[in-house]
C-alpha positions in Angstrom: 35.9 26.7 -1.7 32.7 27.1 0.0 31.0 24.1 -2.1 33.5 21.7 -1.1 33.1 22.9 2.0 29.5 22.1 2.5 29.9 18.8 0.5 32.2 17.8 2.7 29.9 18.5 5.9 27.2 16.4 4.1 29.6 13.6 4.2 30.4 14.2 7.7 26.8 14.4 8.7 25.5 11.3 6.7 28.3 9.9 9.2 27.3 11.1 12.2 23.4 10.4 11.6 24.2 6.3 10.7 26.3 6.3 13.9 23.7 7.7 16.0 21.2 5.3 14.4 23.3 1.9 14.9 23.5 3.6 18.7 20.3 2.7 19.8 20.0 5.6 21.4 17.3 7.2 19.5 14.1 5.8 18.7 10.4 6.7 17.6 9.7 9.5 15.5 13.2 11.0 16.1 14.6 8.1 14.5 12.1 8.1 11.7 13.1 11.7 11.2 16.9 10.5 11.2 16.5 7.5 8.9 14.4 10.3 6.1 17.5 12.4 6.2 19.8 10.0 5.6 18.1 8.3 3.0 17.9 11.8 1.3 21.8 12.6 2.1 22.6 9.2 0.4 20.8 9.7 -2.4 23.4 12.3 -2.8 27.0 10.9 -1.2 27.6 9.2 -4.6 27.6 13.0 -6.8 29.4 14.4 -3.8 32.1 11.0 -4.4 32.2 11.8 -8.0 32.7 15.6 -7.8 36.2 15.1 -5.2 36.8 12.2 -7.6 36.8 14.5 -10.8 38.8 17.2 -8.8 41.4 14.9 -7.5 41.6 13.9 -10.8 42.3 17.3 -12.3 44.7 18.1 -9.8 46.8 14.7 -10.4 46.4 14.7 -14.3 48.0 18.6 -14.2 50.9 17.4 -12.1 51.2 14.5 -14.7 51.4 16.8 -17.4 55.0 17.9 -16.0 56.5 14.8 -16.8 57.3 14.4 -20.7 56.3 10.6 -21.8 52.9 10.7 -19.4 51.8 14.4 -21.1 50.0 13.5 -24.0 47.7 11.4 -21.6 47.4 13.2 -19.3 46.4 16.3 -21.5 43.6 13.7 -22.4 42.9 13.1 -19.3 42.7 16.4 -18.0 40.2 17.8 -20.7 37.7 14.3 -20.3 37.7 15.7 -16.6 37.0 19.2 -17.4 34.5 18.4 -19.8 32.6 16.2 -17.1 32.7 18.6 -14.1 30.1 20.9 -15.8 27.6 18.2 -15.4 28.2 16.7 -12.5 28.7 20.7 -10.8 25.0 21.2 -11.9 24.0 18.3 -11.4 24.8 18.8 -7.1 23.5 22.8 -7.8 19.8 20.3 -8.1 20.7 17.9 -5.6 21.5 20.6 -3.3 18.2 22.6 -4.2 15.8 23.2 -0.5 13.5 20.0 -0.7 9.7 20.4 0.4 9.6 18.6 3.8 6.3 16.9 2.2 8.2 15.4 -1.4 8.8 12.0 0.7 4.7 11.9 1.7 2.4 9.9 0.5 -0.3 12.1 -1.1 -4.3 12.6 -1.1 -6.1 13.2 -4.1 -9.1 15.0 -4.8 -11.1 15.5 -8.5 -13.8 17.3 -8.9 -16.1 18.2 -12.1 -16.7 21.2 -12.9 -18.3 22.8 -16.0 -19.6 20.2 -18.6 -22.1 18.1 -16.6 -22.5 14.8 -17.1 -18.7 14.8 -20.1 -16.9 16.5 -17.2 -18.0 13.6 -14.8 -17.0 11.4 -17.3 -13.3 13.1 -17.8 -13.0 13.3 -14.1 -13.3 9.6 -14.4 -10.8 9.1 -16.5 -8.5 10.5 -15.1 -8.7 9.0 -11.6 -8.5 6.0 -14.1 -5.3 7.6 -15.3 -3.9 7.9 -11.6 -4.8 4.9 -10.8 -2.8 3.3 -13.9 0.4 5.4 -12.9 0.4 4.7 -9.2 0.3 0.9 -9.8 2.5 1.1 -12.5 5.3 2.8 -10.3 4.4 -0.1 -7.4 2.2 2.4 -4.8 -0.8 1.2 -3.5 -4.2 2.9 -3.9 -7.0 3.2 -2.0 -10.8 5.0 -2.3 -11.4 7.6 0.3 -15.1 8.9 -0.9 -16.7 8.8 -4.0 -19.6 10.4 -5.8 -20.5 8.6 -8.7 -22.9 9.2 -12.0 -25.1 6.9 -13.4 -22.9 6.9 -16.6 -20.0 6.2 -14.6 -18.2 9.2 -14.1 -17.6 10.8 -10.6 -19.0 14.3 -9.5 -16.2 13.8 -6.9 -13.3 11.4 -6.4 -11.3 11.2 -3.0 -8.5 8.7 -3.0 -5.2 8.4 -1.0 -1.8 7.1 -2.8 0.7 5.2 -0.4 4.4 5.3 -1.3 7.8 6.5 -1.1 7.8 10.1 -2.8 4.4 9.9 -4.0 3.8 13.7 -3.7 6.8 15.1 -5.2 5.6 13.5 -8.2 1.9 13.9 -8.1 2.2 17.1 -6.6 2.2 19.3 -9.7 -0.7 17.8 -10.6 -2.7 20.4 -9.0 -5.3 22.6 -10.7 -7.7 22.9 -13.7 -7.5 20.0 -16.3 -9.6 21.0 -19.5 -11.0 18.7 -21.9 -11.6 18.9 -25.8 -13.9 15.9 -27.4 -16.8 14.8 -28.8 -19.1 13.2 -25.7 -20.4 9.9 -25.7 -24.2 11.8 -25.6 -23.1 14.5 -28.5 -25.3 13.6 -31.6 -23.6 16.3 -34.0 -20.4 14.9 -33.6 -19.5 18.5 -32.4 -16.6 19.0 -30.0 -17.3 20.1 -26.5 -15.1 21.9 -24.3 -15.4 20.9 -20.1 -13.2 21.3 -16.9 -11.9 19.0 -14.2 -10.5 21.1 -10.9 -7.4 18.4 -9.3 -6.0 18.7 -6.0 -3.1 16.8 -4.6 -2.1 17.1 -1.0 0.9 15.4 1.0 -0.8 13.0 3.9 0.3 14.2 7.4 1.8 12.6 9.8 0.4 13.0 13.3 3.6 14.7 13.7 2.3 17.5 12.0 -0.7 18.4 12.5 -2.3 18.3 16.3 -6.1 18.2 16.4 -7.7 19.0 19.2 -10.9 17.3 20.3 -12.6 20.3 21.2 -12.5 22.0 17.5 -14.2 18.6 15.8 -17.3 17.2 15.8 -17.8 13.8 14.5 -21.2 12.2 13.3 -22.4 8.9 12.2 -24.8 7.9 9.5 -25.9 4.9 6.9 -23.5 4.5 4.4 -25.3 4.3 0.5 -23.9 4.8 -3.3 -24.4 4.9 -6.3 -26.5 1.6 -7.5 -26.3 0.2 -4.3 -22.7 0.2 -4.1 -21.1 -0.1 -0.3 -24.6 0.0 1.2 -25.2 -1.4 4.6 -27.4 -1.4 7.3 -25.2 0.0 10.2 -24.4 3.8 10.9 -20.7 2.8 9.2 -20.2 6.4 7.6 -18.3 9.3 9.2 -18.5 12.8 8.6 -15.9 15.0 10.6 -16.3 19.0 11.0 -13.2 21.2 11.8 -15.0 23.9 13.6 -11.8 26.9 13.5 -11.7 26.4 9.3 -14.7 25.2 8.5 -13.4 22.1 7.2 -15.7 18.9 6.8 -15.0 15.3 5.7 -16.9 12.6 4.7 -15.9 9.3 4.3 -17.9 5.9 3.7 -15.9 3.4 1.8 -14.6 1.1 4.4 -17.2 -1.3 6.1 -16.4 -0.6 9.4 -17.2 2.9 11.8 -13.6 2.6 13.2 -12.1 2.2 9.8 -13.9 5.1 8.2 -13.3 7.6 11.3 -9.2 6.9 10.8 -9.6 7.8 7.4 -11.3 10.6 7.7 -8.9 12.0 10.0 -6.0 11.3 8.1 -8.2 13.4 5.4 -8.9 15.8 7.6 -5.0 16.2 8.9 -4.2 16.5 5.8 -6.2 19.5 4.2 -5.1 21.3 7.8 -1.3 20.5 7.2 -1.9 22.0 3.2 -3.7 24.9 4.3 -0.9 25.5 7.0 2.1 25.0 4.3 0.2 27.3 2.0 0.0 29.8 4.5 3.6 29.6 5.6 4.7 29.5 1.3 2.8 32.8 0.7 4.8 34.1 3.5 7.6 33.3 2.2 7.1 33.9 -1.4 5.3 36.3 -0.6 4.7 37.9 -4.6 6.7 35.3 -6.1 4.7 33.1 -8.4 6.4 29.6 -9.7 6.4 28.8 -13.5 5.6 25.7 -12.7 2.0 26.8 -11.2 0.5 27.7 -7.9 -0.9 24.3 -7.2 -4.7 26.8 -7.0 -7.3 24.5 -8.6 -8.5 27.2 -9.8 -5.5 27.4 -13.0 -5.6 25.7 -15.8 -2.7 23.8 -16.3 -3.4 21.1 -18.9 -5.7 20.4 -21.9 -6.1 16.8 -23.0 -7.4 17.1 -27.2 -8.4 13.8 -28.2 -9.2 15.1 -31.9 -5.6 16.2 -32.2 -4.5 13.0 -30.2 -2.4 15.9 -28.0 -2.0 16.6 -24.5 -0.3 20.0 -23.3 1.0 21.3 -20.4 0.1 25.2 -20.2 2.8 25.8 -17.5 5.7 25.2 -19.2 4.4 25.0 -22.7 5.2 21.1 -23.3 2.8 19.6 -25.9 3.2 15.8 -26.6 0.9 13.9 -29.1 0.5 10.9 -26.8 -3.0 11.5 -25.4 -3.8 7.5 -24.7 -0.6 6.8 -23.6 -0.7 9.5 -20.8 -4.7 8.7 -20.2 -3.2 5.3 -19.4 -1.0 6.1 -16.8 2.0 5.5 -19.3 5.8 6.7 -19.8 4.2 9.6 -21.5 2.6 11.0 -17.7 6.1 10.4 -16.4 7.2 12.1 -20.0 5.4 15.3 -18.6 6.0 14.9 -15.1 9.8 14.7 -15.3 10.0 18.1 -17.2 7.6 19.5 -14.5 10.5 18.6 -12.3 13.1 19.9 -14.2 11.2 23.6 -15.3 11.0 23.9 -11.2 14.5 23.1 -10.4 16.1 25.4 -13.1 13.0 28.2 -11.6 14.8 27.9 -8.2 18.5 27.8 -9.8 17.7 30.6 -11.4 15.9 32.5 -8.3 19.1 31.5 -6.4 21.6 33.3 -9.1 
């Protein structure tokens, strides 16, 4: 069968790859490239184990089924198995599913207020609260890349990077409008107000892919300042780098040195080039197609939080859960959401591949 076929060369390759990394032959971004795909291919050896497991066991528990005392158990034995291999069969059709070379990045986020002044500030604080909660909850480190706070302790804008292992195949449908329904803090007649929050999640490059050239940049220095006198000093510490061929410009202020704050900006910087570059190459691809799941275009709303309701739901896929301060928090209830994100995308590219 062609399935067992390709399991069986994912077993054979997993081999090959730990042989030629216990070689020493390979080294430095090859090797990092190696040691990624076998972490991936192992995550996946133990369904491929189970699946020849179930199979062999089908084929023995049939040929036990000839002999007369072993037949009632192996009749048992043979419809457990049957009833198994469904699951585990569609379980590999997921594990087998094209990954996004980016799902193992760490990933830069960016929110932004949009209509509702001073309450939409205030929700766009929240939730980089809310990311913030989740990311050290699941052990990944965070870390503020520019901010532009309000006197009432919101953020007009919020730039911040999250380090770990798979943080954007998680965070990545994140992306887009994220609407609001409350009373604000500065409402006197208790009526509800309505206001927006645009999100964008990008994986972080490596240098590996993305090349900037010198000659299409132009780097300038200036005083850092913030909000209350936050991060003020009295060096030319701030950076602000221009991609001359997009148009692209980055700012960023947060770390006390020059030298730190130029690195981060360019890792910025590499990373809105290597999302613009994947978003060219996926409209190539996909060219009219259009993923339930969302476009990942700030510019769609994807989620309303309702705090009179208590309820929080995902447009996309239609998923309403009545756990609004849990998923504010950063709690089991984001991961609630996120998870069927996942799964609504999978069974969209299952079904695309029928």
């Amino acid at each position: 069968m062609v399935i067992d076929q390709k399991l069986l060369d994912i077993k054979r390759r997993a081999d090959d790859i730990q042989t030629a990394m216990n070689s020493g032959d390979v080294s430095g971004d090859e090797l990092t490239k190696l040691a990624r795909e076998y972490s991936r291919l192992n995550e996946i050896l133990p369904l491929v184990n189970e699946y020849f497991q179930i199979k062999q066991g089908i084929t023995d528990a049939i040929e036990m089924q000839h002999d007369a005392e072993l037949r009632e158990i192996a009749t048992e034995q043979l419809e457990d198995l049957k009833h198994r291999m469904p699951d585990v069969e569609k379980r590999l059709q997921i594990a087998l599913l094209p990954r996004d070379d980016a799902d193992d990045n760490s990933a830069i986020m960016e929110i932004r207020a949009g209509v509702g002044g001073e309450e939409s500030a205030l929700f766009a604080g929240d939730l980089f609260n809310q990311y913030k909660s989740y990311a050290l909850r699941h052990g990944w480190k965070i870390e503020v890349v520019e901010e532009n706070a309000t006197s009432l302790h919101g953020y007009k804008e919020i730039i911040f990077k999250i380090d770990g292992d798979g943080v954007y195949a998680r965070m990545k449908f994140e992306s887009g409008i994220h609407r609001v329904q409350r009373v604000p803090e500065t409402e006197a007649g208790g009526r509800i107000h309505t206001s927006a929050v645009s999100v964008a999640v990008m994986p972080e490059a490596q240098d590996i892919d993305v090349q900037i050239e010198e000659k299409d940049i132009r780097i300038d220095v200036f005083r850092a300042s913030g909000a209350g006198g936050q991060h003020v000093n009295k060096t030319d510490s701030a950076v602000r780098i221009t991609h001359f061929p997009t148009g692209i410009v980055v700012t960023c202020q947060n770390e006390r040195s020059q030298i730190q704050n130029k690195a981060t900006a360019m890792a910025v910087l590499r990373s809105k080039l290597y999302e613009k570059q994947r978003n060219e190459q996926d409209a190539a691809r996909t060219n009219s197609r259009r993923s339930m799941v969302g476009s990942g275009d700030r510019s769609e709303k994807i989620r309303t939080y309702n705090f009179p309701e208590q309820r929080v739901t995902d447009h996309r896929i239609k998923l309403t859960l009545y756990k609004l301060d849990d998923i504010l928090a950063g709690g089991p209830g984001l991961d609630e959401m996120i998870d069927a994100l996942i799964s609504a995308d999978q069974l969209e590219r299952l079904s695309a591949m029928e």
